[in-house]
C-alpha positions in Angstrom: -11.7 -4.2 52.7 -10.5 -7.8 52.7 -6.6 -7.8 54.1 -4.0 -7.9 51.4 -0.1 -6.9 51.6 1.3 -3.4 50.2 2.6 -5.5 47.1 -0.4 -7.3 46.5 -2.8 -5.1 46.7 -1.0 -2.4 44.1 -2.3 -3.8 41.4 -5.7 -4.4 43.0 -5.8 -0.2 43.4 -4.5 0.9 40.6 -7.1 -1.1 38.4 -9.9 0.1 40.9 -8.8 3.5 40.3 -8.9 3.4 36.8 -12.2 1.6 36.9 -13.7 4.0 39.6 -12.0 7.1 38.9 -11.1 10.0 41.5 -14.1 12.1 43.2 -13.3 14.3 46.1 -16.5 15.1 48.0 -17.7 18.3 50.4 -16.3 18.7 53.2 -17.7 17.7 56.1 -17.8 21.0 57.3 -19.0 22.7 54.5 -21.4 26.2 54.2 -24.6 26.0 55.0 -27.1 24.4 51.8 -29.5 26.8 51.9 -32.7 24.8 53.5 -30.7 23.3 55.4 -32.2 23.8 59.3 -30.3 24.4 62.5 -29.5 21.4 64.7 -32.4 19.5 66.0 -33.4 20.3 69.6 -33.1 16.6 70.8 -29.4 16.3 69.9 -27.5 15.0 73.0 -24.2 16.2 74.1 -22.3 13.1 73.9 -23.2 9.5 71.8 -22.6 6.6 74.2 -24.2 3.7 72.2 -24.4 3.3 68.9 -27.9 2.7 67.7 -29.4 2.8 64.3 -30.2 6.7 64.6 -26.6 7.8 66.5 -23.2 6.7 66.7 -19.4 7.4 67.0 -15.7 6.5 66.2 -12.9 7.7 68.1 -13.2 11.2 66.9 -16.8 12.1 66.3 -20.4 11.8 67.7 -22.8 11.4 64.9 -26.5 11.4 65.5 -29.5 10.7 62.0 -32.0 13.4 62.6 -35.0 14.2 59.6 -33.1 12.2 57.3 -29.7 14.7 57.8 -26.9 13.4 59.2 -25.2 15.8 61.9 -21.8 15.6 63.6 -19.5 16.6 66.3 -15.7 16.1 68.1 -16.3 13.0 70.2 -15.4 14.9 73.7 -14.8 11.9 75.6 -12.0 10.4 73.4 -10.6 14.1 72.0 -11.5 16.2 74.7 -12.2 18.7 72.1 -16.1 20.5 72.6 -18.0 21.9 69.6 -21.5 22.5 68.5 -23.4 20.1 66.4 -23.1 20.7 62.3 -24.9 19.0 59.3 -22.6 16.6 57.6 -21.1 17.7 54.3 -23.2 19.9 52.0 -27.0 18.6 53.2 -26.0 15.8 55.8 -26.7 12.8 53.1 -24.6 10.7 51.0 -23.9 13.4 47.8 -21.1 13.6 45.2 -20.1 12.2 42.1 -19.3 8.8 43.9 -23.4 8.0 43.9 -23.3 6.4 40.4 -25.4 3.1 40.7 -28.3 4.6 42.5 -29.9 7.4 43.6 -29.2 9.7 46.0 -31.3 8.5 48.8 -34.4 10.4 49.7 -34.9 9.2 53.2 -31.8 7.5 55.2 -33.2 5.1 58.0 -29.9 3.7 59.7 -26.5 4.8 60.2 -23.1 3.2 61.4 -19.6 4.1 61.9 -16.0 2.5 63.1 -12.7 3.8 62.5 -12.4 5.5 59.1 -15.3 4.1 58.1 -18.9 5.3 58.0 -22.4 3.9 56.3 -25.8 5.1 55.7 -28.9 3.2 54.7 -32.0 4.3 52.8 -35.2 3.5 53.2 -35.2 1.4 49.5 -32.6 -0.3 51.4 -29.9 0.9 49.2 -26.2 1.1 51.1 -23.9 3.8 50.9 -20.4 4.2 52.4 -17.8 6.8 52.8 -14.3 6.1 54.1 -12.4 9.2 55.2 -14.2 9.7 58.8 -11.5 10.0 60.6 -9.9 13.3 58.7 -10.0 16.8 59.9 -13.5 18.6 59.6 -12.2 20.5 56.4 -11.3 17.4 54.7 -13.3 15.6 51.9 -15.6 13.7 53.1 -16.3 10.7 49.7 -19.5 9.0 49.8 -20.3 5.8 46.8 -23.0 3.3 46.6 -20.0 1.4 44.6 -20.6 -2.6 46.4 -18.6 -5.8 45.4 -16.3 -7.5 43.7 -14.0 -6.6 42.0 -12.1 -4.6 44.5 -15.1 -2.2 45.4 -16.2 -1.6 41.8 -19.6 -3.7 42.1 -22.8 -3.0 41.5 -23.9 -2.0 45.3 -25.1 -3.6 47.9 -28.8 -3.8 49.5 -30.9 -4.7 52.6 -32.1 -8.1 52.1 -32.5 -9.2 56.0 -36.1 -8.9 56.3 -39.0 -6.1 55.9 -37.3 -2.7 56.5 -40.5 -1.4 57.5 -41.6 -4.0 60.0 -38.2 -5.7 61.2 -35.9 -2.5 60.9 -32.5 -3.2 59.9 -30.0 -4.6 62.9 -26.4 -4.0 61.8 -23.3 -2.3 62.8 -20.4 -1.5 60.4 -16.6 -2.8 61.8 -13.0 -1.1 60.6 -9.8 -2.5 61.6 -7.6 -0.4 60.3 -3.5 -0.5 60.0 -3.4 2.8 61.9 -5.7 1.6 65.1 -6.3 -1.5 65.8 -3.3 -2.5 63.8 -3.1 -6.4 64.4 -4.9 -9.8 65.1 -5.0 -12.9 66.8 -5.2 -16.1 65.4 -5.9 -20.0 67.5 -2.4 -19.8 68.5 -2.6 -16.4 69.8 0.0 -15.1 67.8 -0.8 -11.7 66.4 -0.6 -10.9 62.8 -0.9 -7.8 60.9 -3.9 -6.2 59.5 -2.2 -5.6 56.6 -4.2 -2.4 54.6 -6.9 -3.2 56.6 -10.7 -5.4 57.3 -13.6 -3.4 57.1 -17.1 -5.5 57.0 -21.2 -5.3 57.6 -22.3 -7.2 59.9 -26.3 -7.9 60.4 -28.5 -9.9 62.1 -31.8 -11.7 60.6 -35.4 -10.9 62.2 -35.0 -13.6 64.2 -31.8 -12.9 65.8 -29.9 -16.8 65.0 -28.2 -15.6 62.5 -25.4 -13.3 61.7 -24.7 -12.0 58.5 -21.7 -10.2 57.3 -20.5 -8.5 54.2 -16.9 -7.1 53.0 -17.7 -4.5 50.0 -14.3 -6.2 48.4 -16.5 -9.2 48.1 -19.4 -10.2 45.9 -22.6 -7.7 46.8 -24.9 -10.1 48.7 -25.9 -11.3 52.1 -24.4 -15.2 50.8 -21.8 -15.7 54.2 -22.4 -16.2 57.5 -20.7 -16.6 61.0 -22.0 -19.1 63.6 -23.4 -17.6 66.3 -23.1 -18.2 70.0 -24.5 -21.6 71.1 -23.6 -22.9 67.9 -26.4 -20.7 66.3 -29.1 -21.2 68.4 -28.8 -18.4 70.8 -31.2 -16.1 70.0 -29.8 -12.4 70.0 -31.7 -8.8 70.5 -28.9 -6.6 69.8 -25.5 -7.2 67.6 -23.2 -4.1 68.1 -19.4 -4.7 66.3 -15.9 -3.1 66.3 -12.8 -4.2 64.6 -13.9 -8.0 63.5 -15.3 -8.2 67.2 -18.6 -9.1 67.5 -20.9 -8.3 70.6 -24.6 -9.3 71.6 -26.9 -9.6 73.9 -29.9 -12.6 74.8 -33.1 -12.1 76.5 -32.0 -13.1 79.3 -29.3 -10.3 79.4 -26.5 -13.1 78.4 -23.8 -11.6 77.0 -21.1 -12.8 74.0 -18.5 -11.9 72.8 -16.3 -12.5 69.3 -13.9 -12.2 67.0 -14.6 -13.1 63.7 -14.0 -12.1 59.7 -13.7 -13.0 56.4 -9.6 -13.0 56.8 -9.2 -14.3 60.4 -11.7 -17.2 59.5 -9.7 -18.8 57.2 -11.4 -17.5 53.7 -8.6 -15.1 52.3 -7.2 -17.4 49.8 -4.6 -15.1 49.7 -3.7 -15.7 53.2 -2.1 -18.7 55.1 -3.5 -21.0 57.5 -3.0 -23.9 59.0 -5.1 -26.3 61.9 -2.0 -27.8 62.7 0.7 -25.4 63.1 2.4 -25.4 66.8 4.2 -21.8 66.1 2.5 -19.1 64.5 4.6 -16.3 64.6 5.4 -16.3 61.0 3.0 -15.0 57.9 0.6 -18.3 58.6 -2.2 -18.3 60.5 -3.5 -21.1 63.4 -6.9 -21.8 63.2 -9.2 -22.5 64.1 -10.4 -18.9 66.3 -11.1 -18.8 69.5 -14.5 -19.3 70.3 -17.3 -16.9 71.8 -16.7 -15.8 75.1 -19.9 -15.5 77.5 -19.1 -12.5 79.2 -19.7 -12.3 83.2 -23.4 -11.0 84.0 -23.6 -7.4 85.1 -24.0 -7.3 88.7 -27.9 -7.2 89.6 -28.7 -8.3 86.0 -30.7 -5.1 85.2 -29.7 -4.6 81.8 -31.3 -3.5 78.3 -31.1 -4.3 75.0 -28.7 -1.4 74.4 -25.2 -2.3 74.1 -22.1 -1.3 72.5 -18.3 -2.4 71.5 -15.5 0.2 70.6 -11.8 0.0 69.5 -9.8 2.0 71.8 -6.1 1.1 70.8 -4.0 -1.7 69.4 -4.7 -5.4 68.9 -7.7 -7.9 70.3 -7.6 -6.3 73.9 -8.5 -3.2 72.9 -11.9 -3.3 73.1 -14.7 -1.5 75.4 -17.8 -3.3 76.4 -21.2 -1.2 77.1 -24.6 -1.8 78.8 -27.6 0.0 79.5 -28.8 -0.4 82.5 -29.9 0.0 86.4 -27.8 -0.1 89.7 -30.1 0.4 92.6 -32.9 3.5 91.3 -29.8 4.9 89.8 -29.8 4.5 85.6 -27.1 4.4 83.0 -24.5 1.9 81.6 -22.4 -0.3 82.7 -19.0 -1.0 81.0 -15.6 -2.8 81.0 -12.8 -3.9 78.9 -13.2 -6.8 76.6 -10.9 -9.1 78.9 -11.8 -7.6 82.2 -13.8 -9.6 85.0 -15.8 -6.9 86.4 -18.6 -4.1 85.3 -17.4 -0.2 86.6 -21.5 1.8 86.6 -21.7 5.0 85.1 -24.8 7.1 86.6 -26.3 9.1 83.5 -29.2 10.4 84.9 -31.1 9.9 81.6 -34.2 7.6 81.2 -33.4 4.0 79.9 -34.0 2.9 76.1 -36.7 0.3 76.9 -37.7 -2.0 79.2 -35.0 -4.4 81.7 -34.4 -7.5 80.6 -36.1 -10.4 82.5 -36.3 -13.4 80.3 -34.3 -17.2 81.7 -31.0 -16.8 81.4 -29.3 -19.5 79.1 -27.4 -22.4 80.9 -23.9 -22.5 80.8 -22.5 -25.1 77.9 -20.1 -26.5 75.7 -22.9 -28.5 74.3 -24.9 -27.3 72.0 -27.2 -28.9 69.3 -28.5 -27.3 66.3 -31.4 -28.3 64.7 -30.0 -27.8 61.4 -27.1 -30.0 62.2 -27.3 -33.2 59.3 -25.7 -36.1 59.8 -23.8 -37.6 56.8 -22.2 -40.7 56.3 -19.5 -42.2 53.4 -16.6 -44.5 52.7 -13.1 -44.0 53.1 -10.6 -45.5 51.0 -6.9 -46.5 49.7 -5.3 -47.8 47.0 -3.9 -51.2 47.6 -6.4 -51.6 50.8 -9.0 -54.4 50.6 -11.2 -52.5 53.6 -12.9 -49.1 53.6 -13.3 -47.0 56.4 -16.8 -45.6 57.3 -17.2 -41.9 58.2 -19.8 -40.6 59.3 -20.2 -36.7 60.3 -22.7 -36.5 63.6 -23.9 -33.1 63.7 -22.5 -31.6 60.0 -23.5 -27.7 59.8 -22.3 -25.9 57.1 -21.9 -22.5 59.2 -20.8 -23.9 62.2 -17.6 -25.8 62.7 -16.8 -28.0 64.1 -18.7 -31.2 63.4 -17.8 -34.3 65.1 -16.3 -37.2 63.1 -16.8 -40.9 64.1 -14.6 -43.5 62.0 -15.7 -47.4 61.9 -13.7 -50.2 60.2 -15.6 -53.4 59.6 -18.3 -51.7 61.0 -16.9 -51.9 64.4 -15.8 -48.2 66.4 -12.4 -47.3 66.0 -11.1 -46.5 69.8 -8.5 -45.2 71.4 -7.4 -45.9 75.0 -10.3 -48.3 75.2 -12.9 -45.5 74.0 -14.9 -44.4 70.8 -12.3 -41.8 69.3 -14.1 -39.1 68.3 -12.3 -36.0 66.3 -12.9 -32.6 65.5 -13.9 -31.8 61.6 -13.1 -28.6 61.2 -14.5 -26.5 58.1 -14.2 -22.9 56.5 -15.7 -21.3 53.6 -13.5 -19.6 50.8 -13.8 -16.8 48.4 -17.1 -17.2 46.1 -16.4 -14.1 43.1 -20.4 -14.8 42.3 -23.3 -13.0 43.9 -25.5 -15.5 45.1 -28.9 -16.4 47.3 -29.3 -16.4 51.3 -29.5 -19.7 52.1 -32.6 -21.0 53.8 
């Protein structure tokens, strides 16, 4: 849900309400549907990554198993134990919120955060549901309602490649007014969260580029977020949590950021500024901090598998995890966000898939996408016989910022006795159309 104040938003509600209507779903813990089986043999005890088949938020494990969805109290973070049950009535997306589609007949993917939790089917049909966090005898409301205006769109669907072939890389992210509460902006100043930011993020088959989606905004897979490297790096695994983005390179590299459609600068109903020195009031300084390269595990025998969670308030509060090996002893390594070293847990359970061995990427600020276009054009004024040329070296309309070179009379305009060279900084804003992934 894209960040708007109490007063702003009223009106937003109260005409989705009277657009959607009120449904109540089943409980998550509901009697058994008859057919429904008892819990699959191969249920762990505890989630510790979250994968396309199982995940968790702070309150509850939940694993995909024969196209049911079954849950549990997250032990770790509760301390509370209980037996595995099949979510709501039959443990898929159900009730009289499913009104653009279907009820799915095979779910492929799940992902959950904070309140929020989503399901994908195999005709790549999303659906969501946005009460996770309540008691096991609350409601539990699923929709496949997608889009603009104020989650009353049509729905949304998998476009990132062949389901079948590719699978579907994406993680759901939920920072929420009651949990993560507030964010950082350039200045690092911390601003509320307002109602709260909820967003899909995905990667593409090849792992360059990252997706992401707000179900406040138009239903398509239109916006994008530079990647680390400036968009070259080439990621295996994205895993997200409250707007913070983590993921991991062959070569077990590992970045870190935070990113979304409000802290970005798009929210026209928001306040930015690239110039601000004090940021403490209602605007925010942009442009965000960039991603962080995260130190290397020690040994470097990681996976693929990795993990971020929100465990308390503002940008800190963020856990980092890793498959992998220390010594002949497997399980994951993990640390907070802003932490310099890796603490090993021993799991004694076989790893994922196979260690990572590929180069590890160099160190750099200086990057070079092949994308980047150079453009060129004239400056002018009124009253001024001489134009200025500008000319944009390395222009990409993801990934800001490009670097601007001035010339007047075709000569370099200096500064100190060198080439001045500035920043050009650039940010999308709200589009209210559904429209194409750009090539």
């Amino acid at each position: 849900m894209i960040n708007l104040s109490p007063r702003r938003l009223h009106g937003a509600l109260l005409g989705a309400a009277l657009l959607a209507g009120c449904c109540t779903g089943p409980a998550m813990v509901a009697p058994p549907a008859e057919g429904v089986p008892a819990p699959p043999a191969d249920l762990p005890d505890a989630v510790r990554f979250r994968t396309p088949t199982e995940t968790f938020n702070e309150r509850y494990y939940l694993a995909l198993r024969d196209d049911r969805i079954w849950f549990k109290p997250n032990h770790e973070r509760t301390g509370e134990r209980g037996a595995w049950r099949v979510l709501g009535h039959s443990g898929r997306p159900e009730g009289c919120g499913l009104t653009r589609a279907a009820p799915p007949r095979r779910l492929v993917a799940i992902a959950a955060d904070g309140v929020h939790l989503t399901a994908l089917a195999a005709d790549g049909v999303f659906y969501r549901a946005v009460n996770l966090r309540r008691d096991g005898d609350a409601p539990l409301t699923w929709t496949d309602a997608w889009g603009w205006f104020a989650a009353t769109g049509p729905g949304l669907r998998w476009e990132l490649g062949d389901l079948a072939v590719d699978g579907a890389r994406f993680d759901v992210s939920d920072s929420h007014m009651f949990d993560v509460k507030e964010v950082g902006d350039g200045n690092g100043a911390t601003h509320s969260v307002g109602l709260g930011v909820a967003h899909l993020y995905a990667l593409d088959p090849s792992g360059t580029r990252i997706f992401y989606n707000d179900w406040w905004l138009p239903a398509d897979w239109s916006r994008q977020t530079c990647g680390p490297q400036r968009g070259t790096f080439e990621a295996l695994t994205l895993s997200a949590s409250a707007s913070t983005l983590f993921v991991v390179g062959r070569g077990g590299e590992l970045y870190t950021r935070l990113t979304d459609f409000d802290a970005g600068g798009e929210n026209p109903l928001l306040s930015y500024s690239f110039v601000a020195p004090d940021t403490r009031d209602d605007t925010r300084r942009l442009p965000l901090p960039p991603w962080r390269r995260q130190p290397p595990v020690p040994g470097g025998l990681t996976t693929a598998r990795i993990t971020i969670f929100q465990d308390g308030v503002g940008d800190a509060a963020r856990t980092l995890r890793v498959e992998g090996r220390q010594g002949d002893r497997d399980g994951y390594f993990e640390k907070r966000i802003f932490d310099a070293a890796w603490v090993f847990h021993e799991t004694g359970e076989p790893l994922s898939g196979p260690l990572l061995d590929g180069p590890a990427a160099p160190e750099s600020d200086e990057w070079a996408n092949p994308e980047d276009r150079r453009l060129v054009g004239t400056l002018t004024r009124d009253g001024v016989d001489e134009a200025l040329t500008v000319e944009l070296l390395d222009f990409h309309p993801v990934c800001s910022p490009a670097r601007l070179r001035v010339r007047r009379g075709g000569v370099p305009v200096t500064q100190g006795g060198r080439e001045l060279i500035l920043a050009f900084h650039h940010v999308h804003t709200l589009v209210r159309r559904v429209r194409p992934i750009e090539p």
